[in-house]
C-alpha positions as CSV (number, residue, x, y, z in Angstrom):
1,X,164.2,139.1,151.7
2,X,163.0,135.5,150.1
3,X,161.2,137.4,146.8
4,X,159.0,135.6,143.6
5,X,157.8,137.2,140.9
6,X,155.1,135.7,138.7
7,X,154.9,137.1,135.5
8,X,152.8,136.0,132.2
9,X,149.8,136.7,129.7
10,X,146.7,137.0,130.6
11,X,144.4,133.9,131.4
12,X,147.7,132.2,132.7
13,X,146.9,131.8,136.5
14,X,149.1,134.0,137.8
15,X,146.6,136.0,139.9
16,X,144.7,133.3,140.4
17,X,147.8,131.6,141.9
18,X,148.6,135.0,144.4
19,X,145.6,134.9,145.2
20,X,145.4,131.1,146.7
21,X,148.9,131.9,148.2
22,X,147.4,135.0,150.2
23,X,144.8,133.3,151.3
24,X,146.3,130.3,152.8
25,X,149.1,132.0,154.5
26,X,147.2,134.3,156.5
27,X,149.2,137.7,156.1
28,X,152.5,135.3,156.7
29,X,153.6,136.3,152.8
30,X,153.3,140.2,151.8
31,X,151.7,139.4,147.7
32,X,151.9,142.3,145.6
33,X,149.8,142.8,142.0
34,X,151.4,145.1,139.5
35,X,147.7,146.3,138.2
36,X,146.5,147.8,141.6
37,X,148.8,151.0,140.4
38,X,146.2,151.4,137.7
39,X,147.2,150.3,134.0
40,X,146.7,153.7,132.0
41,X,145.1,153.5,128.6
42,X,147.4,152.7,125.4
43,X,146.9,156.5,124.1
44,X,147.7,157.5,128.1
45,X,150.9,155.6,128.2
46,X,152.2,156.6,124.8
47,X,151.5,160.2,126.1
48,X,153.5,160.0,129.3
49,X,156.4,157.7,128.3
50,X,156.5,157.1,124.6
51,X,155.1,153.9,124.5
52,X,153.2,151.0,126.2
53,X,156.8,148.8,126.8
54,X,158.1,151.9,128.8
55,X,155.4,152.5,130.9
56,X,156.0,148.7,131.6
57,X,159.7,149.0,132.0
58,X,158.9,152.1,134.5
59,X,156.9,150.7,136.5
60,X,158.5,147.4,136.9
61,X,161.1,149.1,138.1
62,X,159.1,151.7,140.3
63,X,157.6,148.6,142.1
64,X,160.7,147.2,142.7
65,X,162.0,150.0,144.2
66,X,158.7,149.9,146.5
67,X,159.5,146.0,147.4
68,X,163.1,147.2,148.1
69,X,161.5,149.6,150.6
70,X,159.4,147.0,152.4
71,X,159.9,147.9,155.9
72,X,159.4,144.1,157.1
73,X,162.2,141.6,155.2
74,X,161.5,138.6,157.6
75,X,158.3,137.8,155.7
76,X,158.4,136.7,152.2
77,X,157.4,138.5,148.9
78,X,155.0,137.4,146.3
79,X,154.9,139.8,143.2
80,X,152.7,139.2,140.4
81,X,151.9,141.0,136.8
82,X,152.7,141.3,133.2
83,X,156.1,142.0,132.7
84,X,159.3,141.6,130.2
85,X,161.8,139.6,132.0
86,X,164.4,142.0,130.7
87,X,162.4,144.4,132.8
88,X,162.3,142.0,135.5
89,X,166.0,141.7,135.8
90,X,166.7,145.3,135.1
91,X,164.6,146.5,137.9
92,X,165.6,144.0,140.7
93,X,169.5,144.8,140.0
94,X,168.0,148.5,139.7
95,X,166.3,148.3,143.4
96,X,169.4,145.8,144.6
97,X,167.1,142.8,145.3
98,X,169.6,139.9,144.8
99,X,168.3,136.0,144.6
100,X,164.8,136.8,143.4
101,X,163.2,133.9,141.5
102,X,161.2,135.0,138.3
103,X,158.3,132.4,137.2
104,X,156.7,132.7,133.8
105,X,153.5,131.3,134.3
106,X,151.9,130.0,131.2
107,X,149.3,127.8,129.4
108,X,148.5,126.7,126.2
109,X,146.2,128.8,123.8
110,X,143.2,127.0,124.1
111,X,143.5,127.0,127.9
112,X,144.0,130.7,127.8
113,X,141.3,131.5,125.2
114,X,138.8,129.9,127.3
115,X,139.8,131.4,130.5
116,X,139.4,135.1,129.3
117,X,136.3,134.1,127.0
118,X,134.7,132.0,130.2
119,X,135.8,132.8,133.3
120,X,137.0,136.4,132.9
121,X,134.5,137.5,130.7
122,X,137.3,139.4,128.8
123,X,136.8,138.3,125.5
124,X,138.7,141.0,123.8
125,X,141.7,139.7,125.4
126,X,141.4,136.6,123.5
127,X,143.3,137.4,120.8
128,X,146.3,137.0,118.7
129,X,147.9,139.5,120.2
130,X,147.9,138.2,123.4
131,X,148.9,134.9,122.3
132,X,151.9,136.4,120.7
133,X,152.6,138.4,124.1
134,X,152.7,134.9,125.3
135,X,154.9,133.0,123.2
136,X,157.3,136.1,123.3
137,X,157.6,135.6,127.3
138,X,157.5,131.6,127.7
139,X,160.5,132.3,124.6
140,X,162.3,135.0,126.7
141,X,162.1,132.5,129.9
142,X,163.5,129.5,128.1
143,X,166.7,131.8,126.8
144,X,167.2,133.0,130.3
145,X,166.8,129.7,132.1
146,X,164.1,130.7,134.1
147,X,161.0,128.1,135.5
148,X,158.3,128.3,133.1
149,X,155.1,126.9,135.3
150,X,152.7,125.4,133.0
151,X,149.1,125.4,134.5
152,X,147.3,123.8,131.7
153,X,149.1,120.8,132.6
154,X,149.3,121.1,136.2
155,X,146.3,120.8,138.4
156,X,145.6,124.6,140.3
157,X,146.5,123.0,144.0
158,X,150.2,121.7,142.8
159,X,150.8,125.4,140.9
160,X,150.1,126.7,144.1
161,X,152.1,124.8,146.4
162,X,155.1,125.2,144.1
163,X,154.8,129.0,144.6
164,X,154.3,128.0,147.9
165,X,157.6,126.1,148.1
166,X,159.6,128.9,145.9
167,X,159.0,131.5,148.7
168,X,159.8,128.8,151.9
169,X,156.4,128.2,153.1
């Protein structure tokens, strides 16, 4: 199974990006958003696994298991969502998914402040929390050596016809 995952802050593209790449390969790519399991409240995910980070880590690794069990592996897999790349790697040895590529797809501060502010309506997000969040992933993707895609310097069309390329389309 050819699988990418796009992970990154929010305001980065990345569902922006799956979403382009759905709609322009007419069902021939199976994309996959982390959020449509529901994202529990802070209090909610302390409650039921000790902490925000291992809810994450649980269900990073509970939706690889469920892209494992894709009954189809002819047809390429986009995954996108907020995720650790530790995470990341930890749940695709987990499920047994070899030769994924991982994409941290980021922008720069500004870019991002304005996309949750403007576009999103998500002010709240806007924050130096999630530019830390940020900073903390393009940093872990650097160390690891995996492809950081900028999309404040790369017009939308090319960001999505290098995801386009990464899973053989």
């Amino acid at each position: 199974m050819r699988l990418v995952v796009l992970t990154g802050a929010s305001g980065s593209g990345k569902t922006a990006i799956a979403d382009a790449v759905s709609i322009g390969c007419s069902g021939a790519v199976a994309v996959l958003h982390f959020d449509r399991i529901g994202v529990p409240s802070d209090s909610a995910m302390t409650a039921g696994w000790g902490s925000g980070e291992a809810w994450q880590r649980a269900m990073t690794r509970e939706w690889m298991a469920r892209i494992a069990a894709l009954p189809n592996h002819s047809r390429p897999v986009l995954f996108e969502g907020q995720m650790r790349l530790a995470f990341v790697r930890e749940a695709l040895h987990a499920a047994g998914l070899a030769g994924a590529q991982v994409i941290v797809v980021d922008c720069d501060d500004e870019t991002r402040t304005r996309r949750l502010m403007l576009e999103r309506r998500q002010p709240e997000l806007a924050n130096p929390r999630m530019m830390s969040w940020a900073r903390f992933l393009r940093r872990e993707a650097q160390e690891a050596g995996h492809e950081v895609l900028d999309t404040s310097r790369m017009p939308f069309a090319e960001c999505v016809g290098l995801v386009r390329a990464r899973l053989g389309m």
